[in-house]
N, C-alpha and C positions, 0 to 999 in steps of 0.2 A: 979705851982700846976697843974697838969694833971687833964683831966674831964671822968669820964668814959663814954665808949658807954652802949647807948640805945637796951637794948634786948627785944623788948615788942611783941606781936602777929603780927605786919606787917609781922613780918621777917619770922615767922613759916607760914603764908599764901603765901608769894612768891614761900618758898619752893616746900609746898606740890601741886602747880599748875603747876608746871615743872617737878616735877613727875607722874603728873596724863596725861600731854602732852604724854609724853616717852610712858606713855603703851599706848596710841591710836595708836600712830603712828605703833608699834611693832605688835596690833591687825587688822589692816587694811594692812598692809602688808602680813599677815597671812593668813586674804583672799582672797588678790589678789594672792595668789601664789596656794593656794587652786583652786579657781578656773579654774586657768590656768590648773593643774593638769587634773582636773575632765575633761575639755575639749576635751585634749591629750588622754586620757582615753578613751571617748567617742568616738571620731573619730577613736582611733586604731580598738575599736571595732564592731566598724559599717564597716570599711573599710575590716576587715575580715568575720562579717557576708553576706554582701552583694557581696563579690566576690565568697559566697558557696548557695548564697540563691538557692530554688528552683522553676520553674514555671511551666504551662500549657499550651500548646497550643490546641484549642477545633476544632474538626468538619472538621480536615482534610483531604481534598477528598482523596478514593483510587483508585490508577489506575493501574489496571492488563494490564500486558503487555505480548504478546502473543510472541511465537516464532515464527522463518520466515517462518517453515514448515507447521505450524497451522494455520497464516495467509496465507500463498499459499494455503493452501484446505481451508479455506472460514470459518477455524471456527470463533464463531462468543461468546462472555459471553450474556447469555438471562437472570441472574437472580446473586444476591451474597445476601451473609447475612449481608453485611454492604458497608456503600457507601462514610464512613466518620472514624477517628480514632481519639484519644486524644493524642498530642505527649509531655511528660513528659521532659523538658529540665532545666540544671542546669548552672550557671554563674552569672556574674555580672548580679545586677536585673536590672541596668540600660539599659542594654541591653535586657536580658529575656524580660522585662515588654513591650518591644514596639513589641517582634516578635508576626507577622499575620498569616494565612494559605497562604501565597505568600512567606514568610519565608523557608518552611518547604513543604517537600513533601513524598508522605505514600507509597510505592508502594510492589506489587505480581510478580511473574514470572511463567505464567503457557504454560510448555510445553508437551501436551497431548499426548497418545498413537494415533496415527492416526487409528491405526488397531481396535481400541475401537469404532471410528464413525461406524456403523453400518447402521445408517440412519432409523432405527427402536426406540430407546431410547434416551435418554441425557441421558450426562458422568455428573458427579459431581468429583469438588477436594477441596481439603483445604489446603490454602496456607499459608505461613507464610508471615508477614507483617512485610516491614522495612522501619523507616523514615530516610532523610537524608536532609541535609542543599542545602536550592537550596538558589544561587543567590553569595551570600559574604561566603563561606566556611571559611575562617579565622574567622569570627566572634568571642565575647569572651561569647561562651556557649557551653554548649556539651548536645547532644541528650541520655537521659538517657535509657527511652521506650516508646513503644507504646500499646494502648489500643486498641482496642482487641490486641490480638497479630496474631492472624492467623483471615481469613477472605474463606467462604464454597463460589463458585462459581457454576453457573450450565451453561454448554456448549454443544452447537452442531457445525454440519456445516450450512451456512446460504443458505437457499433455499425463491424463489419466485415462483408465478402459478397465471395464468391469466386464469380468471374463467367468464362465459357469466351468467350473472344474471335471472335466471328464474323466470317468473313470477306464485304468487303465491297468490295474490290480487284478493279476494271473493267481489263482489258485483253485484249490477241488478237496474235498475229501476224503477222507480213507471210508473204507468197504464199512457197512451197519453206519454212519454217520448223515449228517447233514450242515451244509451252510449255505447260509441267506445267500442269495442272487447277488443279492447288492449290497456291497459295505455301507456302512454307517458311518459319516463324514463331519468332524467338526464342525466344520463351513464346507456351504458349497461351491462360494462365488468367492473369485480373488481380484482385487483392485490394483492394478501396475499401474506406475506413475514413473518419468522419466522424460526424457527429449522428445520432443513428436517424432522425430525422424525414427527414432528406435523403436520408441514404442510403437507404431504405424506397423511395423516390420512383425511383432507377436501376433500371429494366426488362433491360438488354441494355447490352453493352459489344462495340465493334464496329473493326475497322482500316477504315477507309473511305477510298478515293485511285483516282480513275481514269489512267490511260495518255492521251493522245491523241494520240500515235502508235502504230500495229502496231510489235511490238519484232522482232527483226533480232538479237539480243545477248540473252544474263542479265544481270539487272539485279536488285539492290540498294537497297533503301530505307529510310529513317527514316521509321516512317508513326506520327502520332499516335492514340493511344489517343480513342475517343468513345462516350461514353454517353448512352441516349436513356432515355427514360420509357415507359410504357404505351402513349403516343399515339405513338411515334416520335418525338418533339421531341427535341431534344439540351439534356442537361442540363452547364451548364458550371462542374468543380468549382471553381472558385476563386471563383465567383459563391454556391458552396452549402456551400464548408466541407469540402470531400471531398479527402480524398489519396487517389494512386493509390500502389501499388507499383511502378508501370513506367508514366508516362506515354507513354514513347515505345515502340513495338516493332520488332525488324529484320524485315523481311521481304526476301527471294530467293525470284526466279522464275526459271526456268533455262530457258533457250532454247535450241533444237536443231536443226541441220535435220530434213529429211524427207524420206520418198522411198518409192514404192509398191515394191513387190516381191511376187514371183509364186512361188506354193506349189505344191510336186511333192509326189506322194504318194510312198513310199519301199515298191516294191513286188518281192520274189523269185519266183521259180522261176514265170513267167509262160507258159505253153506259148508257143512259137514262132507259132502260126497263131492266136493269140489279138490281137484288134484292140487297140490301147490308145485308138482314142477312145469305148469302151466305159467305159474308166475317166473320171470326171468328180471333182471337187474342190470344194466348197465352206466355203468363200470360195477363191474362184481366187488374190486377191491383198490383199493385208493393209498397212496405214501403219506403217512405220516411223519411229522418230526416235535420231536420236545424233550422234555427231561425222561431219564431213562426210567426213573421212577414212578413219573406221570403214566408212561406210556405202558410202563408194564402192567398198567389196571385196565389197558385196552386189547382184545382178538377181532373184535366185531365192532359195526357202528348200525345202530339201527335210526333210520329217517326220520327225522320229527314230524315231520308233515304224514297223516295218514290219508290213509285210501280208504273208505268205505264202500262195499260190493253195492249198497243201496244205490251206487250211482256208476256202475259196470252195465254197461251193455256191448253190443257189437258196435256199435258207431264212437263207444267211448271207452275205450281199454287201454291205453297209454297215456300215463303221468308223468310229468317234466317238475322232477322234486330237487329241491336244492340239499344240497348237504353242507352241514352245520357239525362242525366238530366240538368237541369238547374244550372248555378254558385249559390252557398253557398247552395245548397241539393246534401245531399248524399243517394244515392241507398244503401238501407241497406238490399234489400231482397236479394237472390241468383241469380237471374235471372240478367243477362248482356246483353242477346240478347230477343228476342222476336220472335215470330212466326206467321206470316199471310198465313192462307189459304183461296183459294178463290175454292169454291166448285161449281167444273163444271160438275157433276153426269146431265147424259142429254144434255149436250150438246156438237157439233160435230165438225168438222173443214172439210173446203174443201177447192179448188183451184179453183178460175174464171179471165178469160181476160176481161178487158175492152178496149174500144176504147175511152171511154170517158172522154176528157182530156182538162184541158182549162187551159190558162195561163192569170193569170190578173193582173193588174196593170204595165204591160209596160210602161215604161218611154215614155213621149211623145217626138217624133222626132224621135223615135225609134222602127224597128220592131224585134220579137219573134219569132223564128225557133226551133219545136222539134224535136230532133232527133227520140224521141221515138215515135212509134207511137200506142203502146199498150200496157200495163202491166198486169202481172199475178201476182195477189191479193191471199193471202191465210184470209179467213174467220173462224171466229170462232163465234157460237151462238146454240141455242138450234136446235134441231132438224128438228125441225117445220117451223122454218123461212128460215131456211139453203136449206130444198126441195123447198122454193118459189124463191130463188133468182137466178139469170143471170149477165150475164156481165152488159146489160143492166143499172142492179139494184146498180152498183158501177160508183160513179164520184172522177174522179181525178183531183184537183187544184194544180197549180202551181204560186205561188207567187213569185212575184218577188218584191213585197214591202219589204220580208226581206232579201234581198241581197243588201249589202254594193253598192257594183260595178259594176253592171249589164250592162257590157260591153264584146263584146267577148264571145267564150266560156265556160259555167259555169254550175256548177251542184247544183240543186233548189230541195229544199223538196218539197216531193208532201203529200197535204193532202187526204186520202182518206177516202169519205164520200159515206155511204150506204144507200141507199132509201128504205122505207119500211119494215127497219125491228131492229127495237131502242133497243133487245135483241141482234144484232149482233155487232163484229167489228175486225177491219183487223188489225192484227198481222206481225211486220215487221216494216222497215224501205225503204222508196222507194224514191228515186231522178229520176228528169229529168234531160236530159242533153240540153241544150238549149243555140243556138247560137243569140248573141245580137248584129243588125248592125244601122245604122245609116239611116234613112226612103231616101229613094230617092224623088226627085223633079221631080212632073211629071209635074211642070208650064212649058209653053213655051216659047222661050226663047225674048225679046224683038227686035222688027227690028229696 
């Protein structure tokens, strides 16, 4: 007897579990193939956007390049409408995205009429601008355009002019002060450089700045450099294209006190009975300027150079003397020399011999021999004294205390002194001539 099998719910649950397997497996295979897809997809189309994208390159400089004939005549660009361009380039962005302004370069080509330089105007032109690949030219991008596309220049030939700086600087000092004449100037010459045409047009280059106070102190200043034209006008270079060398200049002005002071004539061997308001000075008194400390050790200034009466006569009584100040005072008035006159209205000059002549201070052991045995004295003195006197009335000294060597023979100054009459005195120079021997022994001799 056979048994039958068992159909009960196990069997339909086995089942339906091994088909609900199958569609997983079929659905996730479904996706993976899906997203495989999409990926391929994705990449294809990025690999073709990115080898069309396109980019920018910003602010790249432009450099106008001259022709050889234009640089042989000196012309020179003073001016453009643009100094920088946008250059528009297409390719892989891998690439586009890293290029710099060292990438990429903007450039003009301006080759001017020379016959146009006149040296009166600037030319103007407008150039067309072209970029192009510096460095790696293979690269994988290509240069689409550039921004602006043309670029307005303005051109001459280039000229320089070396100009002396005039001075134009107003000021004065306050009351007991003084300042220098003339400022004290950095430099004094300025060199502009610019278009001929402009430059052509600067006349004068000038420091120009007034004070409006009287100064009291030295003072120091930054004074602006100013150029004028023909007419005076002031030409202003940033308006015309013009460099200077030294837009600015120092300038110092040194301020001083001041103080008058009074000039003595520097006069020897003046006879006693001689008046001194016969002597007179011109300029009596002179301006000074210098440190207030310096100055306050000066009232008077007496003339270096003197006057000796030995050489006063009526033909010869006006001296032309310089004056010479003291270190850290400076002579600010006009006067450089000075004038002494010795005023001899009345009185006379004549010629007398004496015999009277005496030699002293002889060295001892040693005798004195004059050759001379007379001299002719020329006198000078008032009228009055001049009819009293004689040979007599003059003595002549010879010293011989102020010679060195008084041996042999030698020529000794002689002093000559006038008796009775202290209005007079002798005009000239006089020497003895006098022989110096060794005294002889008049002992006798021992037996």
């Amino acid at each position: 007897m056979m048994r039958k099998k068992k159909t009960g719910n196990g069997g339909k649950e086995r089942s339906a579990f091994w088909k609900s397997l199958r569609v997983v497996e079929n659905n996730t295979l479904l996706l993976i193939l899906s997203f495989i897809c999409a990926v391929v997809v994705w990449f294809s189309m990025m690999g073709t956007e990115l080898a069309g994208r396109g980019s920018m390159v910003s602010n790249v400089p432009v450099e106008i390049e001259l022709s050889e004939a234009a640089r042989e005549a000196g012309v020179r660009i003073f001016d453009r409408s643009h100094t920088s361009a946008n250059v528009s380039v297409t390719g892989n962005s891998m690439v586009t995205s890293k290029l710099t302004t060292e990438d990429i370069g903007v450039s003009a080509s301006l080759d001017p009429s020379l016959s146009m330089l006149t040296g009166s105007s600037m030319q103007e032109a407008t150039l067309t601008l072209r970029a192009y690949k510096k460095g790696n030219t293979l690269a994988d991008y290509e240069i689409e355009s550039v921004s602006p596309a043309e670029v307005t220049v303005v051109y001459d030939k280039y000229k320089e002019m070396i100009l002396t700086l005039e001075d134009k600087i107003q000021y004065k000092a306050a009351e007991g002060y003084y300042a220098s004449s003339a400022p004290t100037l950095s430099v004094d010459m300025v060199t502009i450089s610019g278009p001929e045409s402009e430059v052509s047009r600067v006349a004068s280059a000038a420091l120009a700045y007034t004070f409006s106070d009287a100064l009291t102190q030295s003072k120091m200043i930054s004074c602006k450099v100013t150029l004028y034209d023909v007419n005076g006008e002031i030409i202003d270079p940033t308006e015309h294209y013009i460099t200077l060398n030294e837009d600015t200049v120092d300038v110092s002005i040194a301020v001083t006190s001041r103080k008058t002071i009074t000039i003595l004539p520097n006069i020897q061997n003046i006879p006693e009975g001689f008046s001194k308001q016969r002597i007179t000075i011109d300029p009596e008194t002179i301006e000074v300027a210098g440190d207030g400390e310096v100055l306050a050790k000066y009232s008077e200034l007496t003339l270096s150079q003197t006057i000796n009466f030995l050489d006063v006569t009526p033909e010869n009584n006006t001296f032309r003397l310089p004056i010479q100040v003291p270190v850290g005072v400076t002579n600010i008035s006009n006067a450089e020399y000075a004038t002494v006159t010795i005023n001899l209205n009345g009185y006379a000059q004549t010629n007398l011999i004496t015999e009277n002549i005496t030699v002293i201070n002889v060295p001892e052991g040693k005798t004195a021999a004059l050759t001379n045995k007379a001299f002719r004295i020329t006198i000078v003195g008032t009228a009055a004294q001049i009819a009293k006197l004689t040979g007599e009335s003059i003595s002549c000294t010879v010293d011989l205390a102020a010679v060195a060597d008084p041996n042999g023979s030698i020529q000794v100054p002689v002093k000559i002194t006038i008796n009775g009459a202290d209005s007079c005195w002798a005009t000239g120079v006089y020497t003895a001539h006098v022989t110096i021997t060794e005294e002889e022994d008049s002992s006798e001799p021992l037996v």
